[in-house]
C-alpha positions as CSV (number, residue, x, y, z in Angstrom):
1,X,21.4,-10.3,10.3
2,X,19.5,-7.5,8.3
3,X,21.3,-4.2,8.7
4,X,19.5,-2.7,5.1
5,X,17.7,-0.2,5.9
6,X,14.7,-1.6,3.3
7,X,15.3,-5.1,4.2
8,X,14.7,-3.3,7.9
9,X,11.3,-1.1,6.5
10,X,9.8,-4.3,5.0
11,X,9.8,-6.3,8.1
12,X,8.2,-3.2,10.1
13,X,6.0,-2.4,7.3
14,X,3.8,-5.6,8.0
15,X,4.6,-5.4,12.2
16,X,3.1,-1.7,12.4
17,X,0.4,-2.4,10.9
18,X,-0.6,-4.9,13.7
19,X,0.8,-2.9,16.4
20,X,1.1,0.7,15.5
21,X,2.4,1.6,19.0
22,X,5.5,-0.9,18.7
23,X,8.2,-0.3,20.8
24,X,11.7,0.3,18.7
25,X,13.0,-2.5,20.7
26,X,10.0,-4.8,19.5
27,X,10.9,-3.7,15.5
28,X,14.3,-4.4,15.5
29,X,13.4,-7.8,17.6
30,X,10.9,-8.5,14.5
31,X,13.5,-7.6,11.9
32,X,15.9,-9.5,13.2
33,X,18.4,-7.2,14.2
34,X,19.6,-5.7,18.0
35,X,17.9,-2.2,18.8
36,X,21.3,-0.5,18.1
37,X,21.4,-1.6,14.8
38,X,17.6,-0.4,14.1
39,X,19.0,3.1,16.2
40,X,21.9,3.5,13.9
41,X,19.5,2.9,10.6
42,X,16.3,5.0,12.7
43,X,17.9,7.3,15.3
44,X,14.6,7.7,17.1
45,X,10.7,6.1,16.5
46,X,9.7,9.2,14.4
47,X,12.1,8.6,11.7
48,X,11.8,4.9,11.0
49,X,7.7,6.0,11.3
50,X,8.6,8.6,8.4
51,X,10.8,6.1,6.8
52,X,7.6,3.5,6.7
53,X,5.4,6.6,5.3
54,X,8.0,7.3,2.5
55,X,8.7,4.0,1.6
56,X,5.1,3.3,1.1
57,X,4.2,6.8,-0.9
58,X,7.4,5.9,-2.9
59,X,6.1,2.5,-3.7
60,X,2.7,3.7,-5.0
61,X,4.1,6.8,-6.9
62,X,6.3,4.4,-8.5
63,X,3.5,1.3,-9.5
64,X,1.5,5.0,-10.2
65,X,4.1,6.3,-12.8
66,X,4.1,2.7,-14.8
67,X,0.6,2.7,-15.3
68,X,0.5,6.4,-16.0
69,X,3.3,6.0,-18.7
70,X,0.9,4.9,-21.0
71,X,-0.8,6.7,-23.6
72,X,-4.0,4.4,-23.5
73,X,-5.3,2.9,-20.7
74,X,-5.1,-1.1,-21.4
75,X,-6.6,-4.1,-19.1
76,X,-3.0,-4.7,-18.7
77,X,-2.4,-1.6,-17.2
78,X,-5.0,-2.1,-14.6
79,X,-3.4,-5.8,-14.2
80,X,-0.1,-4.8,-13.5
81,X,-1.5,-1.9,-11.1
82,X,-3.7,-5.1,-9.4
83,X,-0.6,-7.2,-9.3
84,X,1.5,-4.1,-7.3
85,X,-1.6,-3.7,-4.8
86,X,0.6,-4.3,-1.8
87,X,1.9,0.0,-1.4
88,X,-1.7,0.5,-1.9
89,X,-2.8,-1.6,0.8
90,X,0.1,-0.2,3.1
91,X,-1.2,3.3,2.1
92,X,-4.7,2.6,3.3
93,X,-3.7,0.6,6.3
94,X,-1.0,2.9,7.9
95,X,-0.7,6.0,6.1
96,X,-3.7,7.6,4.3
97,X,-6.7,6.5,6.3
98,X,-5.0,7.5,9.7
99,X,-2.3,9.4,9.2
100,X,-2.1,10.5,13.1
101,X,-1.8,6.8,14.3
102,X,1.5,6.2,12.3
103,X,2.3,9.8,13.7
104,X,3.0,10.3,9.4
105,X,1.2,13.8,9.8
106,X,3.4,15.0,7.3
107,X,2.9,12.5,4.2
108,X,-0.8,13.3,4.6
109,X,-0.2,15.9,1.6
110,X,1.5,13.3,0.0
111,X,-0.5,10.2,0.3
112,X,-3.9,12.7,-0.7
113,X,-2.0,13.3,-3.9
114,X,-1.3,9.5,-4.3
115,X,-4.7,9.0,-3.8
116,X,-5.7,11.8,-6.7
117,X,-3.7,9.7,-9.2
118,X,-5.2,6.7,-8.3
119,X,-8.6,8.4,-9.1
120,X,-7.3,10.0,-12.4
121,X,-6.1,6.3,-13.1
122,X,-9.8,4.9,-12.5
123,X,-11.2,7.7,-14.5
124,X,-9.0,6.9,-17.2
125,X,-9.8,3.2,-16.8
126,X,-13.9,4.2,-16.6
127,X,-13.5,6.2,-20.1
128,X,-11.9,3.5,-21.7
129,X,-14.9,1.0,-20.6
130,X,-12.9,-1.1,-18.7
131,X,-14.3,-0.1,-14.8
132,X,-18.0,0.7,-14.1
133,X,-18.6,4.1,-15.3
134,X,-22.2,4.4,-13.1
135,X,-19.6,4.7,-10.0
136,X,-17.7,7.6,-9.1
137,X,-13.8,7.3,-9.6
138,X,-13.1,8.0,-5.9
139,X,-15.4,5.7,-4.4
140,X,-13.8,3.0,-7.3
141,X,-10.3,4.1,-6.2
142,X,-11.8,3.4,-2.5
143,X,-12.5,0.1,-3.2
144,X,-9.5,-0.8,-4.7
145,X,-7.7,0.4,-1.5
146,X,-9.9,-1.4,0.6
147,X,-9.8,-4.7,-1.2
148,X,-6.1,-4.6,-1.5
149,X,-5.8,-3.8,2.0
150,X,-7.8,-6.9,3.0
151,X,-6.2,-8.6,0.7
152,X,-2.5,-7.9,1.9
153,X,-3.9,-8.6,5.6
154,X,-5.3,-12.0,4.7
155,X,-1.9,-12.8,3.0
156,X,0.1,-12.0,6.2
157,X,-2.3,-13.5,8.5
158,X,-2.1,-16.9,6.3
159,X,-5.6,-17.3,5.2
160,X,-4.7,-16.7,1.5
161,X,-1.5,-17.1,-0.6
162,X,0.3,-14.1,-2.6
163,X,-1.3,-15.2,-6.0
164,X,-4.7,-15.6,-4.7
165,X,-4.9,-11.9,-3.2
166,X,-4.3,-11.0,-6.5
167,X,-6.8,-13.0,-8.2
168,X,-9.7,-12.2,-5.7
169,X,-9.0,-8.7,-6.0
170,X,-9.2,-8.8,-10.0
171,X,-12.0,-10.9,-9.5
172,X,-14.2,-8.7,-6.9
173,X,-13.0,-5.2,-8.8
174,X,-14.0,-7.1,-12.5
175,X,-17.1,-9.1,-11.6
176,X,-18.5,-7.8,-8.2
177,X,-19.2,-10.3,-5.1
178,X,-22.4,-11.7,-6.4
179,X,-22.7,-15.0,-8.4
């Protein structure tokens, strides 16, 4: 039985997404644990909603902060940022796109700012030739988002494994989606 409170946010992460109006009841079913437990981790919907928020804007700041530790931007750095894409795909899916659905009103400041860094990142990336510099940054970032988002939603849904979300999104942000 889960009773950690992350162990708890991962499983909901991936159920919200797919049914944002989720009953507490049907979370705790999905994480494996009796309502009471999720109650005693979430005392009401709105808090494990902000926990899902926070978890996800912590997860981005943090594969953020790595990649913005360096002093030159390196194709690593964007492969390690690709490899992390999962926060960013939550981001898009629950938190930054529709902020009002999750009920996350609140880490809309937050997830903008997330979203800034990601643009700084691809701007850094763009100057050091390694993204498409006839794009803008934001529309770059955008994509990156989007991809990773239909990535992650693939992966769940079984049409693609873990590695290959990865690889397709390298390959579609590196080489386009024509031969």
């Amino acid at each position: 039985m889960r009773t950690d409170a992350t162990e708890v946010l991962e499983s909901a992460i991936p159920f919200l997404s797919k049914d944002r109006a989720a009953s507490m009841q049907a979370v705790a079913a999905r994480a494996g644990i009796s309502r009471a437990t999720l109650v005693r981790l979430f005392p009401t919907r709105q808090h494990l909603l902000q926990a899902v928020a926070n978890k996800i804007l912590d997860d981005c700041e943090a594969a953020l902060s790595r990649s913005e530790g360096e002093a030159l931007i390196a194709p690593r750095v964007l492969d390690e940022l690709i490899a992390d894409y999962k926060p960013f795909a939550q981001l898009w899916n629950l938190v930054y796109v529709e902020p009002e659905v999750l009920g996350a009103d609140q880490a809309s400041d937050r997830a903008s700012m997330v979203f800034r860094r990601t643009v700084s990142l691809v701007e850094r990336a763009q100057k050091a030739g390694l993204l498409r510099s006839d794009m803008p940054a934001p529309w770059l970032a955008s994509t990156f988002c989007s991809i990773a988002e239909t990535a992650w939603e693939l992966t769940l849904e079984g049409h693609m494994g873990a590695r290959q979300a990865t690889d397709f999104i390298q390959g579609i942000l590196r080489h386009g989606a024509f031969a």
